[in-house]
BAPA-127671 format. One line per field, with one value per atom (N, C-alpha, C, CB): residue number from 1; residue in three letters; z, x, y. Coordinates in steps of 0.02 Angstrom, whole numbers, plus 50000, padded with zeros to 5 digits. Glycine has a CB too. Layout:
BEGIN
n <- NUM/...
res <- ALA/...
Z <- Z/...
X <- X/...
Y <- Y/...
//
This chain:
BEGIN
n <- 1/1/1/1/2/2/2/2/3/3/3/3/4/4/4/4/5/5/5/5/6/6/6/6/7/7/7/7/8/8/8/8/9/9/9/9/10/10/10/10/11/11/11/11/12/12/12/12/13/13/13/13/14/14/14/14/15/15/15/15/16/16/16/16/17/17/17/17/18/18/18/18/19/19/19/19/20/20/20/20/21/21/21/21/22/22/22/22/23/23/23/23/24/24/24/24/25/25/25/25/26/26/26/26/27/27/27/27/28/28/28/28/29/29/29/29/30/30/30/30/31/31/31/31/32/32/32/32/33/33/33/33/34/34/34/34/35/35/35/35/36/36/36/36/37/37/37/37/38/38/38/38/39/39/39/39/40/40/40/40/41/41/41/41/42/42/42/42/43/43/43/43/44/44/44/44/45/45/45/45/46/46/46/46/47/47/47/47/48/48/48/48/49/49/49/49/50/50/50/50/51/51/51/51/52/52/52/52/53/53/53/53/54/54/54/54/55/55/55/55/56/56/56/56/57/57/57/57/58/58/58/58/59/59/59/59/60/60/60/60/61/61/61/61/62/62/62/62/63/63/63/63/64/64/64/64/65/65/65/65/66/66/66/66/67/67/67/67/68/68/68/68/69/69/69/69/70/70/70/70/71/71/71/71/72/72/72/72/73/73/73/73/74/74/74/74/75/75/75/75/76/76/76/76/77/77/77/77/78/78/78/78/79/79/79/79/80/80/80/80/81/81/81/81/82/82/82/82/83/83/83/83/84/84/84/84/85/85/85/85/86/86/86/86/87/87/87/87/88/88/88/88/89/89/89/89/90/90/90/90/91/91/91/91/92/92/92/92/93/93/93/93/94/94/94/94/95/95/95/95/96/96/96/96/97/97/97/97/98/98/98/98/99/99/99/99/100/100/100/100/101/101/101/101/102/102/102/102/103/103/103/103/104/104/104/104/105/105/105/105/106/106/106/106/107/107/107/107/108/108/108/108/109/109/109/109/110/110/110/110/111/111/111/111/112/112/112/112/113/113/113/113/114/114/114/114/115/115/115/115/116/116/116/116/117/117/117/117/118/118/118/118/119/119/119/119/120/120/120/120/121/121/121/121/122/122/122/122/123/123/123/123/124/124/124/124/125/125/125/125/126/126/126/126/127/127/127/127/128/128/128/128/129/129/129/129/130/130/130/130/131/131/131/131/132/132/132/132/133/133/133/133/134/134/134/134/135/135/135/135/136/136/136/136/137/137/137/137/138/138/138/138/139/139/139/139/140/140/140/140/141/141/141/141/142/142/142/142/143/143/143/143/144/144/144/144/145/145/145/145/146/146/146/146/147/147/147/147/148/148/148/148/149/149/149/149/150/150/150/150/151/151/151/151/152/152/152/152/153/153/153/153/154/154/154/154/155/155/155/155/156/156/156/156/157/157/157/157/158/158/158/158/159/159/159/159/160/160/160/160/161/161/161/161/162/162/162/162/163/163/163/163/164/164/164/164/165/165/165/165/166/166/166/166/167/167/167/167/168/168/168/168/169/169/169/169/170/170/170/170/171/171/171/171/172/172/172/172/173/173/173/173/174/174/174/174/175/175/175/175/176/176/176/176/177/177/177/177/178/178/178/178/179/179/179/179/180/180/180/180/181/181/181/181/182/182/182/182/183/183/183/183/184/184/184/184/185/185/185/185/186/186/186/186/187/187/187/187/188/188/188/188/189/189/189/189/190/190/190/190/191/191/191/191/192/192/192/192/193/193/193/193/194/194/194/194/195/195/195/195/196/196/196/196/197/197/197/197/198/198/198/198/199/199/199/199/200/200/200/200/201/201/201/201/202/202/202/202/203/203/203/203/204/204/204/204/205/205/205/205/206/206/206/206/207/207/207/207/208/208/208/208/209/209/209/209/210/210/210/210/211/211/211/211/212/212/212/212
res <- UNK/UNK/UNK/UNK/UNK/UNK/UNK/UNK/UNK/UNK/UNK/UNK/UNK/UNK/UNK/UNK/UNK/UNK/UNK/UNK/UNK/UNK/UNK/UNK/UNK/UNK/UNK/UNK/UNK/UNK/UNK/UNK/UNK/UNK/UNK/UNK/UNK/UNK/UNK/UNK/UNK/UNK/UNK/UNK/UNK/UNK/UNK/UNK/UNK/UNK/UNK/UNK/UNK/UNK/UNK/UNK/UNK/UNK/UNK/UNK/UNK/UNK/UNK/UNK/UNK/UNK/UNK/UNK/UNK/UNK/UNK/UNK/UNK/UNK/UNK/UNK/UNK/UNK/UNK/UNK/UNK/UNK/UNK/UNK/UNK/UNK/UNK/UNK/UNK/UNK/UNK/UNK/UNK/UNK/UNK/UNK/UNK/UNK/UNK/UNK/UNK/UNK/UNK/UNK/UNK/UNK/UNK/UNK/UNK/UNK/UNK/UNK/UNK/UNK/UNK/UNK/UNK/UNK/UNK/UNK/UNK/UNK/UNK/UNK/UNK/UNK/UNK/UNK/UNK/UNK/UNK/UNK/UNK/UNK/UNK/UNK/UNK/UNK/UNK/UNK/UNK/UNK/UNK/UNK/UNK/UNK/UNK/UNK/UNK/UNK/UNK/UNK/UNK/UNK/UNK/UNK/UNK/UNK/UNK/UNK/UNK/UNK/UNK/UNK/UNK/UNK/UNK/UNK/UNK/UNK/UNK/UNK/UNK/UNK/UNK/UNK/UNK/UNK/UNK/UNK/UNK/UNK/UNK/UNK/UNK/UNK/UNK/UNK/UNK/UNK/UNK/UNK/UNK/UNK/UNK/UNK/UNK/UNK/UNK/UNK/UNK/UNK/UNK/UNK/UNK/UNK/UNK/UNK/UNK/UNK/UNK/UNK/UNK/UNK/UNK/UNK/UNK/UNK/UNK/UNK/UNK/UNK/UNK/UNK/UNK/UNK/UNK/UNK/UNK/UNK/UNK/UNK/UNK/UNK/UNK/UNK/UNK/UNK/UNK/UNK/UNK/UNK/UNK/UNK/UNK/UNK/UNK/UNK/UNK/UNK/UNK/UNK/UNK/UNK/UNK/UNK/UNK/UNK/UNK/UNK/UNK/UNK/UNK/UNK/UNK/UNK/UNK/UNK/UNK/UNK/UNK/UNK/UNK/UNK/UNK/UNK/UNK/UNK/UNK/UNK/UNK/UNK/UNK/UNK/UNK/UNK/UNK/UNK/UNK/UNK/UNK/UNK/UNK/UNK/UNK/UNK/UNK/UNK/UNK/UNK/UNK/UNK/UNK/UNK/UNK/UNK/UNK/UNK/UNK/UNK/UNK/UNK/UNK/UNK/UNK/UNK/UNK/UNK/UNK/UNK/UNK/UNK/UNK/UNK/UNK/UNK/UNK/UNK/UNK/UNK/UNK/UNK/UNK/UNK/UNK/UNK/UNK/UNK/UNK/UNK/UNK/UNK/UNK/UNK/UNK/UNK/UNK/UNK/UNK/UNK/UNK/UNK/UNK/UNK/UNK/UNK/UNK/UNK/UNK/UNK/UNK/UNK/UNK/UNK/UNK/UNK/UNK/UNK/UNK/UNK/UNK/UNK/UNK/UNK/UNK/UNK/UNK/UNK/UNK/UNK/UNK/UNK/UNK/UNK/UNK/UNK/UNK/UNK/UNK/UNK/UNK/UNK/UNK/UNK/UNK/UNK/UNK/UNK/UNK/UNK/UNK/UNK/UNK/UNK/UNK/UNK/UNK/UNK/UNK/UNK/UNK/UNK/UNK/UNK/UNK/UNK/UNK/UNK/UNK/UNK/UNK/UNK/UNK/UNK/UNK/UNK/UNK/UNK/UNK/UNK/UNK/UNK/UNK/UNK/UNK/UNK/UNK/UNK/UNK/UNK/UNK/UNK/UNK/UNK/UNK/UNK/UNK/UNK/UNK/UNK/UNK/UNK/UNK/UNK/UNK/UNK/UNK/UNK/UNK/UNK/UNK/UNK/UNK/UNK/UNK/UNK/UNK/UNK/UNK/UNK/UNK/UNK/UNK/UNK/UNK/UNK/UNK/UNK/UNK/UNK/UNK/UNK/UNK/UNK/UNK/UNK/UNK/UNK/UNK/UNK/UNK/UNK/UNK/UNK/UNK/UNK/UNK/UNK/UNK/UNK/UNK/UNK/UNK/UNK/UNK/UNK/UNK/UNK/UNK/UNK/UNK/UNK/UNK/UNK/UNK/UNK/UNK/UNK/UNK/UNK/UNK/UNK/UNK/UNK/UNK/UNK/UNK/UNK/UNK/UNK/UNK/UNK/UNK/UNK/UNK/UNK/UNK/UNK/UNK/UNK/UNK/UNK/UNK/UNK/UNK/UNK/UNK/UNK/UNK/UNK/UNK/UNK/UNK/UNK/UNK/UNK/UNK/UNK/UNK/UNK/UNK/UNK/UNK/UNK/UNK/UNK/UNK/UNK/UNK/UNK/UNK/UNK/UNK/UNK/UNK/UNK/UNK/UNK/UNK/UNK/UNK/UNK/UNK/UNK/UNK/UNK/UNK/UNK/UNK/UNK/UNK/UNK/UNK/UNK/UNK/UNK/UNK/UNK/UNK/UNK/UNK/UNK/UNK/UNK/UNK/UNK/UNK/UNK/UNK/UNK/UNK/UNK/UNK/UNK/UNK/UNK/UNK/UNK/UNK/UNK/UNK/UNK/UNK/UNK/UNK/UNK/UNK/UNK/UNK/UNK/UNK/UNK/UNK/UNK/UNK/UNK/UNK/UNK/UNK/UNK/UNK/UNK/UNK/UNK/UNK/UNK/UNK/UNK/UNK/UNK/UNK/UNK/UNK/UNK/UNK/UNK/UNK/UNK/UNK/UNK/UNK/UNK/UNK/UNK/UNK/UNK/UNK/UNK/UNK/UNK/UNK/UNK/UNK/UNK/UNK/UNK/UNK/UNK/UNK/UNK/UNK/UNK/UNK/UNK/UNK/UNK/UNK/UNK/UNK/UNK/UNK/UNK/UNK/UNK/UNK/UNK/UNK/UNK/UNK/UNK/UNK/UNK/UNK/UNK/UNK/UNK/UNK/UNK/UNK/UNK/UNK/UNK/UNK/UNK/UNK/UNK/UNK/UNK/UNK/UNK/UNK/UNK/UNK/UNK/UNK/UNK/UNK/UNK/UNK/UNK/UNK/UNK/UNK/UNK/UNK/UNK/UNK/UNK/UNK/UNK/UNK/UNK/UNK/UNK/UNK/UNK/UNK/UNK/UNK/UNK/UNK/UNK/UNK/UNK/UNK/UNK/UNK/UNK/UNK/UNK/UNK/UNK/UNK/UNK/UNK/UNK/UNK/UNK/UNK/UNK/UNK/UNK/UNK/UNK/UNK/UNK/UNK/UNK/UNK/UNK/UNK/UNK/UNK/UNK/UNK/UNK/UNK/UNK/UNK/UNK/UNK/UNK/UNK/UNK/UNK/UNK/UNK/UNK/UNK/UNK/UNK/UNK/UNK/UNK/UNK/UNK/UNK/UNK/UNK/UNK/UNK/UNK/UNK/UNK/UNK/UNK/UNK/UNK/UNK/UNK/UNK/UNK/UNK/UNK/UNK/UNK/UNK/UNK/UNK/UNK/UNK/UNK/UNK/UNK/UNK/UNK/UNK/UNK/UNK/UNK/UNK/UNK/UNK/UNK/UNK/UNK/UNK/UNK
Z <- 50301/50263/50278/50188/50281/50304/50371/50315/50410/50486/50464/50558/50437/50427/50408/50398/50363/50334/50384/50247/50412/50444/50505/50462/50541/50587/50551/50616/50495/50480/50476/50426/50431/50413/50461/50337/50521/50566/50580/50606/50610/50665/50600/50712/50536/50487/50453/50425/50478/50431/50489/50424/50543/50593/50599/50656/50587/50583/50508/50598/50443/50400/50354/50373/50423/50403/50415/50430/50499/50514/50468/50596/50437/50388/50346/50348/50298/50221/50251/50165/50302/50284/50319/50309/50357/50395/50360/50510/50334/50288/50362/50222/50417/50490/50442/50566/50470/50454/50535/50424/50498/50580/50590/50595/50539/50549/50506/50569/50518/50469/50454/50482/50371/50343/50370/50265/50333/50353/50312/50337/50333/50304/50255/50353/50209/50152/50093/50159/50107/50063/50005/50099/49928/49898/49860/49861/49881/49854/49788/49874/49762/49692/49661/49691/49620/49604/49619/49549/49644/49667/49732/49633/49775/49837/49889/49846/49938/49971/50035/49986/50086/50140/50193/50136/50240/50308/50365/50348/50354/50408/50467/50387/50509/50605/50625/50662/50640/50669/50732/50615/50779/50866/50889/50938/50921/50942/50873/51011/50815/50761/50728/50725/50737/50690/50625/50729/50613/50564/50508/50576/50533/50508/50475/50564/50507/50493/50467/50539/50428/50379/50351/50345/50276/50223/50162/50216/50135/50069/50016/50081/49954/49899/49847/49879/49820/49790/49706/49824/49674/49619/49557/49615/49494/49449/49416/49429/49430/49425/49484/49404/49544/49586/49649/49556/49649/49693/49732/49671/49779/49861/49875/49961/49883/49902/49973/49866/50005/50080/50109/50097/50165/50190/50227/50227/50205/50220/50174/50305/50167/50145/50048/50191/50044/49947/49944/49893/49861/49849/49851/49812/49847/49882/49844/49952/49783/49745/49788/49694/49763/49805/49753/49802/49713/49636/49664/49555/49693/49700/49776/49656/49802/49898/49921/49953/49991/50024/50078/50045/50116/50171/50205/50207/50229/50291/50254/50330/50182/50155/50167/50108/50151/50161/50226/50174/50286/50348/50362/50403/50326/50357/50314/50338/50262/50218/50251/50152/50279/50325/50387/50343/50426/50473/50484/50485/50435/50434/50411/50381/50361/50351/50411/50303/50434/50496/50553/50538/50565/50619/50592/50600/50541/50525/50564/50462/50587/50611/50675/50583/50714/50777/50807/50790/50850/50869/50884/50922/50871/50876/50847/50932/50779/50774/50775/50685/50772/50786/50737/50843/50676/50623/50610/50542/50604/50592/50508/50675/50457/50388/50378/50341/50367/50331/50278/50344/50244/50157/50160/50094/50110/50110/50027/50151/50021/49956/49928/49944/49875/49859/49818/49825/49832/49794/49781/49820/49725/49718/49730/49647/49791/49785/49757/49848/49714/49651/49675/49556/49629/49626/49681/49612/49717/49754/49820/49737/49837/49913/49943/49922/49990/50031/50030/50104/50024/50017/49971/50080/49900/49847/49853/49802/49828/49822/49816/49916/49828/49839/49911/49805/49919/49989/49999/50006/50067/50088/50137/50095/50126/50146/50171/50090/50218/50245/50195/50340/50164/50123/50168/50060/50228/50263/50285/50313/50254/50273/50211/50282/50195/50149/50143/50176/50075/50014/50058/49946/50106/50151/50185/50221/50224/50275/50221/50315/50176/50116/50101/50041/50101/50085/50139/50053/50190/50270/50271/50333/50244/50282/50215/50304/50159/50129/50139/50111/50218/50234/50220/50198/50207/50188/50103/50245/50087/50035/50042/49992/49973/49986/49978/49904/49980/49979/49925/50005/49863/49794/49762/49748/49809/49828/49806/49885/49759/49729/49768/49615/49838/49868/49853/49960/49801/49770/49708/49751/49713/49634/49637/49564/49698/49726/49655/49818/49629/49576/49581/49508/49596/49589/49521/49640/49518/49447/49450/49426/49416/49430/49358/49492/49315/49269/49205/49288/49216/49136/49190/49044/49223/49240/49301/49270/49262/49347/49383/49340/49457/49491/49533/49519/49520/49568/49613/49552/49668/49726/49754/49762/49782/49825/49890/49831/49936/49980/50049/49977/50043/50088/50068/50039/49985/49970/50025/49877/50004/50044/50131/50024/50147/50220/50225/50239/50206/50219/50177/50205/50131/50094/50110/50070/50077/50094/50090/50024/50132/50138/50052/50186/50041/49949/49945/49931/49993/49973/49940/50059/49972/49955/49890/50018/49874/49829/49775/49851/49770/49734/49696/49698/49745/49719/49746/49777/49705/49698/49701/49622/49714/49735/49647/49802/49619/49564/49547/49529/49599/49576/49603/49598/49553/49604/49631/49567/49678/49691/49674/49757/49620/49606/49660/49523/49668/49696/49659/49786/49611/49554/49602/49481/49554/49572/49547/49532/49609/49599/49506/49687/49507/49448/49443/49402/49511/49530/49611/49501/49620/49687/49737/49680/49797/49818/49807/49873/49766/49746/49680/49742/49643/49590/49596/49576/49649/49676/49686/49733/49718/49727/49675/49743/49613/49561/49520/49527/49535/49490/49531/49479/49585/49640/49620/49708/49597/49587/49533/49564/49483/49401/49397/49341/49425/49436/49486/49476/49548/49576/49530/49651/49472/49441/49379/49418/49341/49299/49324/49280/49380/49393/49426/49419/49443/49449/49400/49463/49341/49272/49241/49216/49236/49216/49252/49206/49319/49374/49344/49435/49309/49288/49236/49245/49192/49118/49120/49082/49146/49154/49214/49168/49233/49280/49236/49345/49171/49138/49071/49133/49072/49008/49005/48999/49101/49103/49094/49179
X <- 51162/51103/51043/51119/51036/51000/50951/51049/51023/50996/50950/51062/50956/50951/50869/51002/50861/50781/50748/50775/50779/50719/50714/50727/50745/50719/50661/50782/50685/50630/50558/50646/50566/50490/50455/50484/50499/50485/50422/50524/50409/50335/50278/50358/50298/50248/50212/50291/50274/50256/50187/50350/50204/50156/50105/50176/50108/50046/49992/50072/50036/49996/49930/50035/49938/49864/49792/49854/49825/49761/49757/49761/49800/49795/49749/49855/49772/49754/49695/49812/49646/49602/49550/49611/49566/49503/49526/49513/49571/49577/49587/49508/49621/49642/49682/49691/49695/49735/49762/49681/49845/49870/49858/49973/49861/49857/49844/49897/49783/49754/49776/49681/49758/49793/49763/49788/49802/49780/49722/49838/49666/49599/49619/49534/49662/49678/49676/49757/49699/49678/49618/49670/49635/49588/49554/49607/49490/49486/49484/49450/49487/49494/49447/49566/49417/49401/49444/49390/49412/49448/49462/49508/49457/49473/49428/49479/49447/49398/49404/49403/49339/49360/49325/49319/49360/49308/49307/49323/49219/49174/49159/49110/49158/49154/49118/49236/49046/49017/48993/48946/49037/49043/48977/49087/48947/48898/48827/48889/48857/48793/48840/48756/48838/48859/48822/48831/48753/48740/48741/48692/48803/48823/48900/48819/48907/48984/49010/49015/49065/49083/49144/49043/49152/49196/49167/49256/49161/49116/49205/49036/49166/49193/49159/49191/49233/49226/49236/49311/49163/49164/49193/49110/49213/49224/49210/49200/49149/49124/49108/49087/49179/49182/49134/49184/49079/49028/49046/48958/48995/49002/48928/49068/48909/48835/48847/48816/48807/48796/48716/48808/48707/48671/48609/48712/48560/48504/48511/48508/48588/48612/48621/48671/48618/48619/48656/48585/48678/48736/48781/48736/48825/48900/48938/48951/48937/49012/49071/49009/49094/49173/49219/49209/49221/49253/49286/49182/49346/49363/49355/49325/49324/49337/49370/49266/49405/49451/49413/49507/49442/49431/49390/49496/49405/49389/49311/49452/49298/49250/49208/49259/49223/49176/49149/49231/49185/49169/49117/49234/49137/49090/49000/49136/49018/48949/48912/48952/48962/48908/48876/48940/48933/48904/48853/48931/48840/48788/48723/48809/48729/48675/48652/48694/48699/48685/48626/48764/48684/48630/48552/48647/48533/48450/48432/48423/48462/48439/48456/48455/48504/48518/48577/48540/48580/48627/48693/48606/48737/48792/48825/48805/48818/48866/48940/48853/48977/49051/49065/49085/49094/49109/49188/49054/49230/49295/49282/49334/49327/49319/49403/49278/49415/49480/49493/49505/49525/49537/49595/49584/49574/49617/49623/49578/49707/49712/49703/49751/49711/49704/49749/49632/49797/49863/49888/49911/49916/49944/50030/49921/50026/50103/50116/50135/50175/50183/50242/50175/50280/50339/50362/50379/50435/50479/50425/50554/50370/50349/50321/50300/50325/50293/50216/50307/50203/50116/50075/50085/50084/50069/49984/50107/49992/49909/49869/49878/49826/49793/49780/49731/49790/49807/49769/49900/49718/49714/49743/49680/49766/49819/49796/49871/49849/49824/49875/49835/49852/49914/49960/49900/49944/50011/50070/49996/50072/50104/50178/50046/50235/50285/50262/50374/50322/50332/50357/50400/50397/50441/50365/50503/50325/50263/50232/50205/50201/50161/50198/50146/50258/50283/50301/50341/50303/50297/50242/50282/50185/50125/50095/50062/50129/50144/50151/50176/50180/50228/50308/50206/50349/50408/50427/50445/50500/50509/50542/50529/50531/50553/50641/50513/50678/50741/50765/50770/50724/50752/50748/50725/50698/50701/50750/50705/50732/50802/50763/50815/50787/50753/50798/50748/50836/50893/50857/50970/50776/50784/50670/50860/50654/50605/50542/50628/50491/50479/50412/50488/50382/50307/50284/50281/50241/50202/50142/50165/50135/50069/50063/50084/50008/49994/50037/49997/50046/50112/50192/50115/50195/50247/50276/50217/50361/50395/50444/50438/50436/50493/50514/50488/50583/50624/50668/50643/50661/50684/50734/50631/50803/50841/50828/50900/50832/50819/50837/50817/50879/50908/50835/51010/50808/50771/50704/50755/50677/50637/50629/50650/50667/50685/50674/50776/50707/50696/50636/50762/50609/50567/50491/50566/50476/50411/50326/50413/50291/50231/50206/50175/50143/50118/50080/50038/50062/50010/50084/49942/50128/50163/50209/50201/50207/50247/50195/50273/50122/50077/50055/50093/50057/50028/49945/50083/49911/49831/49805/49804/49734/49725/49712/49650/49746/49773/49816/49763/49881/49945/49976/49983/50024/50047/50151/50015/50161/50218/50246/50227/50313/50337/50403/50357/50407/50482/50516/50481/50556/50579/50635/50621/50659/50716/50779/50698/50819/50892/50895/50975/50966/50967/51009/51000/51060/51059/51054/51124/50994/50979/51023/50921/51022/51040/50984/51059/50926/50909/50945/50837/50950/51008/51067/51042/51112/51168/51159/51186/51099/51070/51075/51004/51024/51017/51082/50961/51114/51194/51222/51250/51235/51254/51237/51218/51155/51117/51154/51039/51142/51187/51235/51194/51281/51371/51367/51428/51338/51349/51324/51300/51258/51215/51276/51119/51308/51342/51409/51349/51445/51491/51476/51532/51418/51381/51384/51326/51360/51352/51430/51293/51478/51510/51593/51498/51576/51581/51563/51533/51501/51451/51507/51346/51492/51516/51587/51516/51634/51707/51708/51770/51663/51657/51636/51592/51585/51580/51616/51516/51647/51696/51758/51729/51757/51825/51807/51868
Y <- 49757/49777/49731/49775/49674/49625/49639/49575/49650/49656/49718/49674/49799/49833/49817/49853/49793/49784/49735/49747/49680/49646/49691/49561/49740/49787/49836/49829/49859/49890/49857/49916/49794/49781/49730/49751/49703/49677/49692/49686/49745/49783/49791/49894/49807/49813/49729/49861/49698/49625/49593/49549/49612/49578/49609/49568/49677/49714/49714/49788/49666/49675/49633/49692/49564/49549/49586/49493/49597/49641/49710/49664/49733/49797/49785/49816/49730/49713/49680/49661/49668/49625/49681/49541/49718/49767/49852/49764/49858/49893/49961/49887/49944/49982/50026/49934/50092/50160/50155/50245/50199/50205/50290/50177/50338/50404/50421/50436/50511/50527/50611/50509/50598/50651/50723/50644/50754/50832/50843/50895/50903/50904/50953/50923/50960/51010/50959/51053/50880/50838/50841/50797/50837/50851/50790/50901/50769/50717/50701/50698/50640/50608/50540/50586/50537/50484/50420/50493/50369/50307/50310/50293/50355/50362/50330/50427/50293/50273/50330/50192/50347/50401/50339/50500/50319/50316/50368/50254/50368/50415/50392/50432/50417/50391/50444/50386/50432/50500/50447/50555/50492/50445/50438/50490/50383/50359/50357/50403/50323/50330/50294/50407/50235/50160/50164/50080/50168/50162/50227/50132/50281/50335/50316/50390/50285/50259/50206/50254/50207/50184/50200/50192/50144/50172/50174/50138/50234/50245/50263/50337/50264/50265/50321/50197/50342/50419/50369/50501/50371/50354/50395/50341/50361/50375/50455/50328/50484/50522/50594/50487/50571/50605/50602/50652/50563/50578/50530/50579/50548/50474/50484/50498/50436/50400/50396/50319/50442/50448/50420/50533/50363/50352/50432/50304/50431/50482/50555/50501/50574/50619/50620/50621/50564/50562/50574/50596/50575/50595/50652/50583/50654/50721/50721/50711/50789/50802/50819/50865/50780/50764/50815/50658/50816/50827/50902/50832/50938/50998/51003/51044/50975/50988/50937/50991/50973/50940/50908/50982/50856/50819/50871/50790/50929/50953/50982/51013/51015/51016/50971/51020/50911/50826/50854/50732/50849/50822/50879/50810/50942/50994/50986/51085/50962/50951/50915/50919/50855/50799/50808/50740/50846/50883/50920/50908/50944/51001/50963/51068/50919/50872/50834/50825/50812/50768/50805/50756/50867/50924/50905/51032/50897/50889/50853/50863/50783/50735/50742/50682/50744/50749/50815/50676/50827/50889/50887/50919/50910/50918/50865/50931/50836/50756/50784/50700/50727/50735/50709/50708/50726/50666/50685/50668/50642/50630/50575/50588/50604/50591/50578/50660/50488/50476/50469/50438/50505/50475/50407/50554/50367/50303/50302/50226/50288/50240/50177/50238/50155/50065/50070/50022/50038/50025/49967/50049/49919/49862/49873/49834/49826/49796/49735/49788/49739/49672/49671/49681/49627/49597/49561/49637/49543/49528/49551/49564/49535/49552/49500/49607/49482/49419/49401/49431/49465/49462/49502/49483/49526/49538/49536/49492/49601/49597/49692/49548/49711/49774/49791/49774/49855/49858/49935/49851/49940/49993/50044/49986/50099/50125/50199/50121/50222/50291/50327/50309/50412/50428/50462/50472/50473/50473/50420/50495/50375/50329/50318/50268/50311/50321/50232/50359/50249/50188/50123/50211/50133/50089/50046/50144/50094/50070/50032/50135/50050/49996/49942/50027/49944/49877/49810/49894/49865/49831/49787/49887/49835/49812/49749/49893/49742/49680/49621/49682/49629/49577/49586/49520/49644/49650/49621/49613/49634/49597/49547/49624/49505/49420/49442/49344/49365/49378/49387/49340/49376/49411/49483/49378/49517/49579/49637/49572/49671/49733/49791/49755/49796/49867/49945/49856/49929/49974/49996/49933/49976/49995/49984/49907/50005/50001/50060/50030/50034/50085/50114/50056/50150/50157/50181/50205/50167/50173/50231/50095/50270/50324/50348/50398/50336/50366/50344/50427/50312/50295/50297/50399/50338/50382/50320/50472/50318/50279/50312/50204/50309/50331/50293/50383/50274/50234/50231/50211/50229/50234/50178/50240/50208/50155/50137/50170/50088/50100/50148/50061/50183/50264/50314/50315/50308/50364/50342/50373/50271/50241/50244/50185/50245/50249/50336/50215/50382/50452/50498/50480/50448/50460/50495/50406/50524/50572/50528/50643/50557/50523/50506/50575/50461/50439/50520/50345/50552/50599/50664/50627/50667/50717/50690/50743/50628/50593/50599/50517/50628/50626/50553/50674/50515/50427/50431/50340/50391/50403/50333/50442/50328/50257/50241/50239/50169/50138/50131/50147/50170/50168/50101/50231/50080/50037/50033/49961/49990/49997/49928/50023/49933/49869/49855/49867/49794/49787/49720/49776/49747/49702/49650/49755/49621/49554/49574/49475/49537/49572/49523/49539/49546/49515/49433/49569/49443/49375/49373/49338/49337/49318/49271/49289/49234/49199/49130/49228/49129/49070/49054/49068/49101/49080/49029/49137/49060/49028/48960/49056/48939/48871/48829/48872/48852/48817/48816/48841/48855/48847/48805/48919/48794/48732/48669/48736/48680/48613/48569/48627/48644/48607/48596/48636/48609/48591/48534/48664/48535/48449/48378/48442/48416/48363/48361/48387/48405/48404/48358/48471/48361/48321/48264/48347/48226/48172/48139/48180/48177/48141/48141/48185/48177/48175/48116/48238/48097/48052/47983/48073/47992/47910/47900/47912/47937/47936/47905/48014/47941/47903/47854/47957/47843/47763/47704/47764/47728/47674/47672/47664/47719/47712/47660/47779/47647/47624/47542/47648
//
C-alpha cells in the first residue's frame, strides 16, 4: 500500500509548487461547463497579452472584462463566455482566437504535506488535488478521504479515489474543501508510546536502584 501511494503522488508532489503558486492547469474542461460565482476562468486570446488573463466570476455572477465591461456569467457556459468575448473583441481587431479556462479554488486541510488553497482545473479527480498538495503526510487516513460542499460530506476510500470521477462531475465548486483526516493510530503514535515505556522503565530502574 505504501509503495502504492508514493507512485501515485510522486509526479503530482513535484509538480505542485509550480501548481499552487502560478495557479498552471494541466487540462481544460469541456465548453458545456456552467459557470458559478467564485469561479475563477483564465482567458488567452493568442498574440494580445494585454487581453489575457485570469479574471474572477464575482459573487454576483459577473466578470469585469478589460475594454469589454462587465459580463453576466450567471446561466452561460464556458463556450457562451468565449463566444461573447469573441465577438466583442472582433470590434477591435479581426479574427481573435480566444481559448476560456474555468478554474476552481479549493482548500486542502488535514493530514497533507502542503495544506493550503489551491487552484485547480475541474477536470482533474480528488487523488490529482491532493497530489498537487504535495501528497499526504504519514498520518494520513486515505481510507476515509472527505470533501466538504455545502454543509454536505462525502467520503471516499482510497480505490474510490484512484477510480474516482473528475470535481466537475463529482459536483465540487470553488469553496469546497477536501479534508484528509488522521488515522486513528499513526506510526508517530507508536513512537511516543515507545518514548513513555522506555522513560517509564528508566524511572522505574532509578526508583529500585535507590531503594536498595
Amino acid at each position: 500500500m505504501r509503495t502504492l501511494l508514493a507512485l501515485l503522488f510522486a509526479a503530482g508532489a513535484l509538480a505542485a509548487p509550480m501548481l499552487a503558486q502560478e495557479g498552471t492547469v494541466i487540462t481544460q474542461v469541456g465548453g458545456q461547463y456552467s459557470l458559478a460565482p467564485g469561479d475563477l476562468v483564465r482567458i488567452n486570446v493568442w498574440g494580445r497579452d494585454e487581453y489575457s488573463g485570469q479574471f474572477q466570476v464575482d459573487e454576483e455572477g459577473q466578470l469585469h472584462y478589460p475594454v469589454l465591461g462587465t459580463i453576466q456569467t450567471q446561466g452561460i457556459t464556458v463556450a457562451d463566455l468565449r463566444d461573447t468575448l469573441r465577438i466583442g473583441l472582433e470590434r477591435l481587431f479581426t479574427n481573435p482566437f480566444v481559448t476560456v479556462t474555468p478554474l476552481f479554488r479549493v482548500a486542502v486541510l488535514g493530514q497533507i504535506r502542503n495544506p493550503g488553497l489551491y487552484t485547480v482545473d475541474p477536470t482533474l479527480s480528488v487523488l490529482d488535488v491532493v497530489a498537487l498538495a504535495g501528497g499526504p503526510a504519514s498520518a494520513a487516513n486515505m481510507d476515509k478521504l472527505t470533501v466538504y460542499r455545502g454543509g454536505a460530506a462525502t467520503v471516499m476510500t482510497l480505490q474510490d479515489a484512484v477510480m474516482g470521477q473528475t470535481l466537475q462531475n463529482m459536483g465540487v465548486r470553488s469553496g469546497d474543501e477536501i479534508m484528509i483526516p488522521r488515522k486513528f493510530f499513526a506510526r508517530e503514535d507508536w513512537v511516543i508510546v515507545l518514548q513513555l515505556m522506555t522513560l517509564a522503565l528508566t524511572t522505574a530502574t532509578f526508583i529500585v536502584t535507590v531503594s536498595r
